[in-house]
ROTITOR-237755 format. One record per residue: residue number from 1; residue in one letter; y, x, z of N, C-alpha, C in turn. Coordinates in nm, 2 decimals, always signed. Last residue first. Layout:
<sites>
@i:NUM, aa:A, ny:Y, nx:X, nz:Z, cay:Y, cax:X, caz:Z, cy:Y, cx:X, cz:Z
...
</sites>
This chain:
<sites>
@i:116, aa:X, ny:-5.78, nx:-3.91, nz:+0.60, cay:-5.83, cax:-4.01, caz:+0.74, cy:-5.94, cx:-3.99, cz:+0.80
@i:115, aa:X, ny:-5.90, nx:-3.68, nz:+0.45, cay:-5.74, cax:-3.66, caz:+0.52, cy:-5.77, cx:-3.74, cz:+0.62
@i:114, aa:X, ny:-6.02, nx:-3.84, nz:+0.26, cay:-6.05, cax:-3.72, caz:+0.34, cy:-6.01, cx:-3.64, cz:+0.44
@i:113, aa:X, ny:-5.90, nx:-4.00, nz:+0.07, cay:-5.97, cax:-4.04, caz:+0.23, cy:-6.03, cx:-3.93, cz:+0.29
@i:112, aa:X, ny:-5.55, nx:-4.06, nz:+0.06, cay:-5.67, cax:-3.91, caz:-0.01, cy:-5.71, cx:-3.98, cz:+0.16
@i:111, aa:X, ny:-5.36, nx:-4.25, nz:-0.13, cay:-5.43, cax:-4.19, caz:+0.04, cy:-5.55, cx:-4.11, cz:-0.05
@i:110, aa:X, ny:-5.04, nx:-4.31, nz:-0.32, cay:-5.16, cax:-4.24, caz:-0.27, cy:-5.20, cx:-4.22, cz:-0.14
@i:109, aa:X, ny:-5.00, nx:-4.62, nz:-0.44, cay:-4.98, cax:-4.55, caz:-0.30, cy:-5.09, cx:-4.48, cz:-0.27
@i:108, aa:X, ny:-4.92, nx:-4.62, nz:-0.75, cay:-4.97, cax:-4.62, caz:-0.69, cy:-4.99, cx:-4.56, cz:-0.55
@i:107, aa:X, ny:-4.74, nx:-4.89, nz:-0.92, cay:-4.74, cax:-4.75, caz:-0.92, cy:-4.81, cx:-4.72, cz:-0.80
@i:106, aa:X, ny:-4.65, nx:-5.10, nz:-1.21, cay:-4.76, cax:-5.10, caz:-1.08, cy:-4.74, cx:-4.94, cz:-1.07
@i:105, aa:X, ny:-4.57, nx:-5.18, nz:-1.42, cay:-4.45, cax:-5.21, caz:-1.33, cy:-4.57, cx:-5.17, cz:-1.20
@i:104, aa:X, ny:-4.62, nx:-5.02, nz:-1.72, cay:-4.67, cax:-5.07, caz:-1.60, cy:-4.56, cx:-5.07, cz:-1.48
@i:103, aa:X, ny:-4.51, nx:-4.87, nz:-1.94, cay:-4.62, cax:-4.94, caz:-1.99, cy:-4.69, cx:-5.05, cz:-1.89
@i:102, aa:X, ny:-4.25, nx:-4.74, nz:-1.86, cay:-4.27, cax:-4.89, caz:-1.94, cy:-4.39, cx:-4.92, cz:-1.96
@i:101, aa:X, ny:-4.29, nx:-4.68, nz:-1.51, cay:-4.30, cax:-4.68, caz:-1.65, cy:-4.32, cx:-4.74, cz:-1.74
@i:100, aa:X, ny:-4.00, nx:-4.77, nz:-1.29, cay:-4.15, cax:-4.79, caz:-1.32, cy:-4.14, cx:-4.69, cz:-1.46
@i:99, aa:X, ny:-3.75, nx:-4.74, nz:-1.09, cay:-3.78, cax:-4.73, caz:-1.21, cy:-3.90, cx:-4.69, cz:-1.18
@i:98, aa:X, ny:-3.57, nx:-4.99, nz:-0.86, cay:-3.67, cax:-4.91, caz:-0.88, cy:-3.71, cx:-4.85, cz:-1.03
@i:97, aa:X, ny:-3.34, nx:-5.03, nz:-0.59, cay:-3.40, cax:-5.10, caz:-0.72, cy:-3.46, cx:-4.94, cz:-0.70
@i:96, aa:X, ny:-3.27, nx:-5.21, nz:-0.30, cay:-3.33, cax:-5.14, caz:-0.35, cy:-3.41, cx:-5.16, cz:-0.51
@i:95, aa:X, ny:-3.14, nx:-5.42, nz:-0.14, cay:-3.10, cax:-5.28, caz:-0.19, cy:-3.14, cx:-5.20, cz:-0.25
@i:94, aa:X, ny:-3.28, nx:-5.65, nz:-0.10, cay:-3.22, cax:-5.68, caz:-0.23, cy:-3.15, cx:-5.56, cz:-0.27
@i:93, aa:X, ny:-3.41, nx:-5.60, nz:+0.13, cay:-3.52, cax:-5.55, caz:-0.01, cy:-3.41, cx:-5.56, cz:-0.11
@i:92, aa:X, ny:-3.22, nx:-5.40, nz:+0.40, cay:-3.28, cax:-5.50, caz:+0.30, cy:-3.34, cx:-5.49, cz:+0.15
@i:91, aa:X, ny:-3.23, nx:-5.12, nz:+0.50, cay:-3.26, cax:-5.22, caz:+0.58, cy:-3.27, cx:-5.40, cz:+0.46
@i:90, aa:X, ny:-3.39, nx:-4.85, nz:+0.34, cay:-3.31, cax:-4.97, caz:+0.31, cy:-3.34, cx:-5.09, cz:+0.42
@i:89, aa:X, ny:-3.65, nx:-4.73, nz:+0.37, cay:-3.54, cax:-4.67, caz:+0.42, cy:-3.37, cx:-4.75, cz:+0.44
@i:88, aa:X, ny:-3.86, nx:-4.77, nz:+0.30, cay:-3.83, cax:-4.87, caz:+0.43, cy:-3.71, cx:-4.79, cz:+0.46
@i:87, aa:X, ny:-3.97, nx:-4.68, nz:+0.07, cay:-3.90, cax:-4.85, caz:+0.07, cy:-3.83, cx:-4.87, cz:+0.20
@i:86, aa:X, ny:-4.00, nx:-4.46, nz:+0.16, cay:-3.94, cax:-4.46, caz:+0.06, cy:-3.87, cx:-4.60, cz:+0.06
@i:85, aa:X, ny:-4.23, nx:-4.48, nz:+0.31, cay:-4.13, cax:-4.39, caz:+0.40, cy:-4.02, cx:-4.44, cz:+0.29
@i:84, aa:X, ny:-4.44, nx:-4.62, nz:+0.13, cay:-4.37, cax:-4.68, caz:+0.25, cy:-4.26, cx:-4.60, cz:+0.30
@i:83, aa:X, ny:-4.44, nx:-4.37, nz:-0.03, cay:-4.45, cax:-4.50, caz:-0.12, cy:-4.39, cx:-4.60, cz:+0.02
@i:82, aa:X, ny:-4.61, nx:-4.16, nz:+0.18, cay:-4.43, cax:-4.20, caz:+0.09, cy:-4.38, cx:-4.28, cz:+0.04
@i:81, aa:X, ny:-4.86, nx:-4.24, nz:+0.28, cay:-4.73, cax:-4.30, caz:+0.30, cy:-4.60, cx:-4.25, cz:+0.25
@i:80, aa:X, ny:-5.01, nx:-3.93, nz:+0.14, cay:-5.00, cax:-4.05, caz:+0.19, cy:-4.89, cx:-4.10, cz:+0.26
@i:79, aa:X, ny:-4.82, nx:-3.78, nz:-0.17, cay:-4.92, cax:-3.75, caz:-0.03, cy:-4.93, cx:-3.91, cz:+0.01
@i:78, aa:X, ny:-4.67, nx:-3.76, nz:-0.37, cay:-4.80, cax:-3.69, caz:-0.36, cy:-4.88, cx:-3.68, cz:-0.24
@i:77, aa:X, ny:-4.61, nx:-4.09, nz:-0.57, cay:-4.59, cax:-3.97, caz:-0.45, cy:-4.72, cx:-3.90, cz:-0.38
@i:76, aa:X, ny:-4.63, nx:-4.14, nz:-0.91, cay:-4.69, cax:-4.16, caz:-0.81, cy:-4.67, cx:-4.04, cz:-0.70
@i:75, aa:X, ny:-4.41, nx:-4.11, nz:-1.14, cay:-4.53, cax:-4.06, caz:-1.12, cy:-4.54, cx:-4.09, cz:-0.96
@i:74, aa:X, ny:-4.19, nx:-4.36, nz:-1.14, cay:-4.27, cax:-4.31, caz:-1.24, cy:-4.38, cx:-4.23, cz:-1.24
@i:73, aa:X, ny:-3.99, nx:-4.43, nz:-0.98, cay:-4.16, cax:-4.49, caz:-0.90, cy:-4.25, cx:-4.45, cz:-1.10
@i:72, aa:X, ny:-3.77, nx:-4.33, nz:-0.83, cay:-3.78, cax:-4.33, caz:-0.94, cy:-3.93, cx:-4.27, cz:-0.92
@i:71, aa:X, ny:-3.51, nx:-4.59, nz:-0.66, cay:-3.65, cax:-4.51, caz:-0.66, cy:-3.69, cx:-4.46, cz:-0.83
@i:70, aa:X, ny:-3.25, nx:-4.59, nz:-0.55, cay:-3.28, cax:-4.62, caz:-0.64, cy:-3.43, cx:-4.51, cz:-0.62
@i:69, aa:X, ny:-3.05, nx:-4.80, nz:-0.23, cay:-3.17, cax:-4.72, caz:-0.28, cy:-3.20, cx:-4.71, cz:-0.45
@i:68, aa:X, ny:-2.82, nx:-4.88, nz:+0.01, cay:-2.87, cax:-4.88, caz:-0.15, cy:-2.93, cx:-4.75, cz:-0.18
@i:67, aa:X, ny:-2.76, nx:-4.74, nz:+0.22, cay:-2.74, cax:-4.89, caz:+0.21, cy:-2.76, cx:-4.93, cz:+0.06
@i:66, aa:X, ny:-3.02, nx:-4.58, nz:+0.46, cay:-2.90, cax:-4.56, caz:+0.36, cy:-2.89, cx:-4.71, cz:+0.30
@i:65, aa:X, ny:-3.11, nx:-4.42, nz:+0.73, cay:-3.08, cax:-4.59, caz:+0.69, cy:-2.98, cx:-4.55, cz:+0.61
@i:64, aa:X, ny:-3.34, nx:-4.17, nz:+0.78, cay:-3.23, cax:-4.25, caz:+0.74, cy:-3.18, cx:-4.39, cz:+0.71
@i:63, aa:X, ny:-3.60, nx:-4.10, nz:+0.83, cay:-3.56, cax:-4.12, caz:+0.95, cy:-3.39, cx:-4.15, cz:+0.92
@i:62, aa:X, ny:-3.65, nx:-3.95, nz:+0.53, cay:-3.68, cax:-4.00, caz:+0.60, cy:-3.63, cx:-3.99, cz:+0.74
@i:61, aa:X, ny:-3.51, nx:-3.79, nz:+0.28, cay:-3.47, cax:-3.93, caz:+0.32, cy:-3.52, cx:-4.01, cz:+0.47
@i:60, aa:X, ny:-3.68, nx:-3.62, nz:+0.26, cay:-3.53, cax:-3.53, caz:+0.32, cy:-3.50, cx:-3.71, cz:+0.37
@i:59, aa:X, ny:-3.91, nx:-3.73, nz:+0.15, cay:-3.89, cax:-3.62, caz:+0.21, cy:-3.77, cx:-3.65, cz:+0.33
@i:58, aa:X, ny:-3.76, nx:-3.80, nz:-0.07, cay:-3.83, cax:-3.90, caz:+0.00, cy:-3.88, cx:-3.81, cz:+0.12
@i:57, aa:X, ny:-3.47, nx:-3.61, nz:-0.20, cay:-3.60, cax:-3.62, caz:-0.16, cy:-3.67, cx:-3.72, cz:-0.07
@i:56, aa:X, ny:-3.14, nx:-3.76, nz:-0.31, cay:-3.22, cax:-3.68, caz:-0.24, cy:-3.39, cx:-3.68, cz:-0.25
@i:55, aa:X, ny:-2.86, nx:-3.76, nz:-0.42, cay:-2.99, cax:-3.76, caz:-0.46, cy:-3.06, cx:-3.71, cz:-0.35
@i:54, aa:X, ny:-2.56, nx:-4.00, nz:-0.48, cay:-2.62, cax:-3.87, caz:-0.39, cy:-2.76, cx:-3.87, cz:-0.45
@i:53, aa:X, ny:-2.25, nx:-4.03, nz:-0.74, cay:-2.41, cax:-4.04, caz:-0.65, cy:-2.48, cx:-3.96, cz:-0.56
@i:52, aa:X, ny:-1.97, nx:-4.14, nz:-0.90, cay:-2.11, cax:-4.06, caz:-0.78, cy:-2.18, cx:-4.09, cz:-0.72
@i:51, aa:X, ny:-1.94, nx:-4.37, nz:-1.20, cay:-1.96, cax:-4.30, caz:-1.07, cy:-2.01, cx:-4.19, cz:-0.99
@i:50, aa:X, ny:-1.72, nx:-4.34, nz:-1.49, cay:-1.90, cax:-4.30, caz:-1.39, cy:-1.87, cx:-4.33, cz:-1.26
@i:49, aa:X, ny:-1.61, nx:-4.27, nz:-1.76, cay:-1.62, cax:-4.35, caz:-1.64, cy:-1.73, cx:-4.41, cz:-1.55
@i:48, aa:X, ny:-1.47, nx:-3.92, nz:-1.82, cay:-1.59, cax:-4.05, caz:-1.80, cy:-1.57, cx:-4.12, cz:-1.67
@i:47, aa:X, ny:-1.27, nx:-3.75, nz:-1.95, cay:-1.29, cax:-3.83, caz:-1.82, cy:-1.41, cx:-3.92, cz:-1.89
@i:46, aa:X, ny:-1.14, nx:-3.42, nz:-2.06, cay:-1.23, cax:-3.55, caz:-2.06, cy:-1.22, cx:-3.62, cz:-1.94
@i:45, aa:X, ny:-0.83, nx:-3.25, nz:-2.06, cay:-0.96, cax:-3.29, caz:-2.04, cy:-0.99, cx:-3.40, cz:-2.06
@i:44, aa:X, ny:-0.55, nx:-3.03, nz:-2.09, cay:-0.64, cax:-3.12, caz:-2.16, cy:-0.75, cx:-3.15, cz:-2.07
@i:43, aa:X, ny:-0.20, nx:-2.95, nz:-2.15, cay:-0.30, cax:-2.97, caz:-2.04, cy:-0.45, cx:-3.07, cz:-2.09
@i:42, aa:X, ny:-0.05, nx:-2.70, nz:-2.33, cay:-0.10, cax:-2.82, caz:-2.34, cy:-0.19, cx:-2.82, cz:-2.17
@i:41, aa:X, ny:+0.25, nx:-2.50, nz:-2.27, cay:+0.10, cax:-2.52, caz:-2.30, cy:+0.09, cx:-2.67, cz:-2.24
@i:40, aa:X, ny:+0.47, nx:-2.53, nz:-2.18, cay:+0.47, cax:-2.42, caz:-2.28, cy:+0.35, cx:-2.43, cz:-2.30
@i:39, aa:X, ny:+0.64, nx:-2.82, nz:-2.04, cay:+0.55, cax:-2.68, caz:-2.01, cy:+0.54, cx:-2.62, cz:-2.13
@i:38, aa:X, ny:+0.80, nx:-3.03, nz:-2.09, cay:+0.84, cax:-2.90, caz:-2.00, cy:+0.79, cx:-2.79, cz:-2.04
@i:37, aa:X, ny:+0.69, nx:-3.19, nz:-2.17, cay:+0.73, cax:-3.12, caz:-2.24, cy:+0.80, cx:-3.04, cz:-2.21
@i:36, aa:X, ny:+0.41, nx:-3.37, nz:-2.07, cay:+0.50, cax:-3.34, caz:-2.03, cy:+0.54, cx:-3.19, cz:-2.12
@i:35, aa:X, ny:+0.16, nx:-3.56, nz:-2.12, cay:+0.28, cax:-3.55, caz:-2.20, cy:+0.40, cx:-3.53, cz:-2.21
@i:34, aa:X, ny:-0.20, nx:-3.45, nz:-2.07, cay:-0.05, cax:-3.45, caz:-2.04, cy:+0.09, cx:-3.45, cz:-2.14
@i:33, aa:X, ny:-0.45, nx:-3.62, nz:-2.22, cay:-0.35, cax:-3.50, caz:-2.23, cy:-0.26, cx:-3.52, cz:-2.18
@i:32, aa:X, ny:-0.77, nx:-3.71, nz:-2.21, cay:-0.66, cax:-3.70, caz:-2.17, cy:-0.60, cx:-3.62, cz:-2.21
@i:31, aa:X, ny:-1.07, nx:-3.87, nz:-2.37, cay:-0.96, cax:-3.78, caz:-2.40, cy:-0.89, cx:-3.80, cz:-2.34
@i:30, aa:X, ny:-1.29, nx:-4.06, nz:-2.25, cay:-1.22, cax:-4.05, caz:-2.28, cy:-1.11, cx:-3.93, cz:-2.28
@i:29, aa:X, ny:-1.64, nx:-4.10, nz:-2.41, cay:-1.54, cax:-4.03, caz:-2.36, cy:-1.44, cx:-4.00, cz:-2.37
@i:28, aa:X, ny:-1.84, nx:-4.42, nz:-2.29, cay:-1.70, cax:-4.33, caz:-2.36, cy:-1.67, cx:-4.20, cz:-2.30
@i:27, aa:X, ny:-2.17, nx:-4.47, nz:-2.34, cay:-2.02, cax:-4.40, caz:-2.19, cy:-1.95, cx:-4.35, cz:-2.29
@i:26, aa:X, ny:-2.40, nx:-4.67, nz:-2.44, cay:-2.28, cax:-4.59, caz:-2.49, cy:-2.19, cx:-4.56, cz:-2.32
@i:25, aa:X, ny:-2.68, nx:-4.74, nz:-2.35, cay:-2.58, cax:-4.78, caz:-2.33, cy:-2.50, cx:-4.71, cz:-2.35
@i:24, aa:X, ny:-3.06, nx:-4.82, nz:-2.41, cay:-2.94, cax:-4.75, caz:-2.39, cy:-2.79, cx:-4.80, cz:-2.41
@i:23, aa:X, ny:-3.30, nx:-4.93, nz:-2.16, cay:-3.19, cax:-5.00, caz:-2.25, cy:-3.06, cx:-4.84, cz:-2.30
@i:22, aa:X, ny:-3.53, nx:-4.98, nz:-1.99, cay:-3.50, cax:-4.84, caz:-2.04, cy:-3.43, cx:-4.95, cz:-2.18
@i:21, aa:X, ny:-3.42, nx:-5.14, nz:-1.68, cay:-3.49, cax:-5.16, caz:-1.78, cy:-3.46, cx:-5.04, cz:-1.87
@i:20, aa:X, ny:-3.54, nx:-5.14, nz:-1.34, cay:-3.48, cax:-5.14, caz:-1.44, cy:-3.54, cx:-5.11, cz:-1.57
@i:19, aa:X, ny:-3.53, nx:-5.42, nz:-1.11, cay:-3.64, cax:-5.30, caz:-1.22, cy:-3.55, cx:-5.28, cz:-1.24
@i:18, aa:X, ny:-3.43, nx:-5.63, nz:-0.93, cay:-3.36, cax:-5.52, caz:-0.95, cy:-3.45, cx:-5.40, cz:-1.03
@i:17, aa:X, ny:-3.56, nx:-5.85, nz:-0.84, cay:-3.59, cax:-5.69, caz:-0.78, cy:-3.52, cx:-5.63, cz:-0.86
@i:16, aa:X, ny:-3.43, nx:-6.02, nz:-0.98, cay:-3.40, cax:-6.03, caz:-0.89, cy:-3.44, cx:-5.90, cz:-0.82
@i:15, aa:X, ny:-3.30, nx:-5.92, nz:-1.30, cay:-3.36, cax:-6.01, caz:-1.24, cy:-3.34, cx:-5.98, cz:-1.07
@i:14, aa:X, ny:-3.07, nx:-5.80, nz:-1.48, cay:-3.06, cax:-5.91, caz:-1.42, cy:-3.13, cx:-6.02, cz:-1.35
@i:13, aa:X, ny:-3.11, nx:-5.43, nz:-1.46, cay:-3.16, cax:-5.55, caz:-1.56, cy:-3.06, cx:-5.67, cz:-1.49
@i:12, aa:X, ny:-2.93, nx:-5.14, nz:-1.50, cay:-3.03, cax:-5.27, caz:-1.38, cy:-3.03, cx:-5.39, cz:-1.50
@i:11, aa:X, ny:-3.06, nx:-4.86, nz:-1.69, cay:-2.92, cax:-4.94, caz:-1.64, cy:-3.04, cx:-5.10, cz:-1.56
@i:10, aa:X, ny:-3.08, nx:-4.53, nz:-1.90, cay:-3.12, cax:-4.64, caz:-1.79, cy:-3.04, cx:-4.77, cz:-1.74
@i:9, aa:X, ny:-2.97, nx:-4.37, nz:-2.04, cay:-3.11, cax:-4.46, caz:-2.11, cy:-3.11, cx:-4.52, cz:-1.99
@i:8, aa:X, ny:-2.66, nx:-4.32, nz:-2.17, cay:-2.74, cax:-4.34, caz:-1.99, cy:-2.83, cx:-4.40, cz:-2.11
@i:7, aa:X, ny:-2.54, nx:-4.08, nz:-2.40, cay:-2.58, cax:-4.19, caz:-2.36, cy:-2.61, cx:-4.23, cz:-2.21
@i:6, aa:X, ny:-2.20, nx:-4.05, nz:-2.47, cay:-2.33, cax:-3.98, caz:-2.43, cy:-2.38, cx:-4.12, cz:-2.42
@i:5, aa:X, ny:-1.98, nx:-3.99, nz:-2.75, cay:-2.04, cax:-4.09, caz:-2.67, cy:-2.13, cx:-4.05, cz:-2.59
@i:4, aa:X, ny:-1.85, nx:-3.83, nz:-2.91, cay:-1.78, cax:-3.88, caz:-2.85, cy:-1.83, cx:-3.99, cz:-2.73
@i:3, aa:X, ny:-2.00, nx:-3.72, nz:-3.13, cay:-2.00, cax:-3.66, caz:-3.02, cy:-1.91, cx:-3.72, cz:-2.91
@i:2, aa:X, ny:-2.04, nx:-3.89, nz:-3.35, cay:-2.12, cax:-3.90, caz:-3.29, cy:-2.13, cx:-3.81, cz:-3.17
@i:1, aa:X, ny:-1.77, nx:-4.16, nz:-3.40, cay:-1.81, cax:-4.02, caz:-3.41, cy:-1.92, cx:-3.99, cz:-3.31
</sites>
């Protein structure tokens, strides 16, 4: 049934930087009901099986050491050095994965020379 599933368009690949690749991937949703017959009404919800996550700003991230990073390197950061404040937040490279756009795994470190 076609309301039963959501999708994720995103998920890690198996190479070693950790890209990711735009794959979709079915999330069940699982139906619960309580099957106690005590009560005089039904108890119902969904459950997915997901995790949590935090989000924040490249911004708000800086002067943190977080232990996994997901970058999302699709339009280019608007000022100079974020593209560095962003990677160096993770004390190792293998923490950090990244989403590009499919046409280019290249994304660009803006400097406006007018500023220097």
């Amino acid at each position: 049934m076609h309301h039963t599933f959501l999708q994720q368009k995103y998920s890690r690949s198996g190479n070693s930087c950790r890209a990711y690749k735009r794959e979709i991937h079915l999330v069940p949703r699982i139906p619960l009901q309580l099957s106690d017959t005590t009560c005089s009404f039904k108890f119902q919800r969904r459950q997915l099986p997901l995790k949590g996550c935090f989000a924040m700003t490249i911004n708000k991230a800086q002067g943190q050491t977080l232990h996994s990073i997901g970058l999302d390197l699709q339009q280019p950061g608007f000022s100079h050095g974020m593209l560095y404040g962003a990677l160096s937040r993770s004390g190792k490279r293998d923490n950090i994965a990244y989403l590009c756009s499919p046409q280019s795994s290249i994304t660009k470190n803006v400097v406006y020379k007018e500023v220097l």
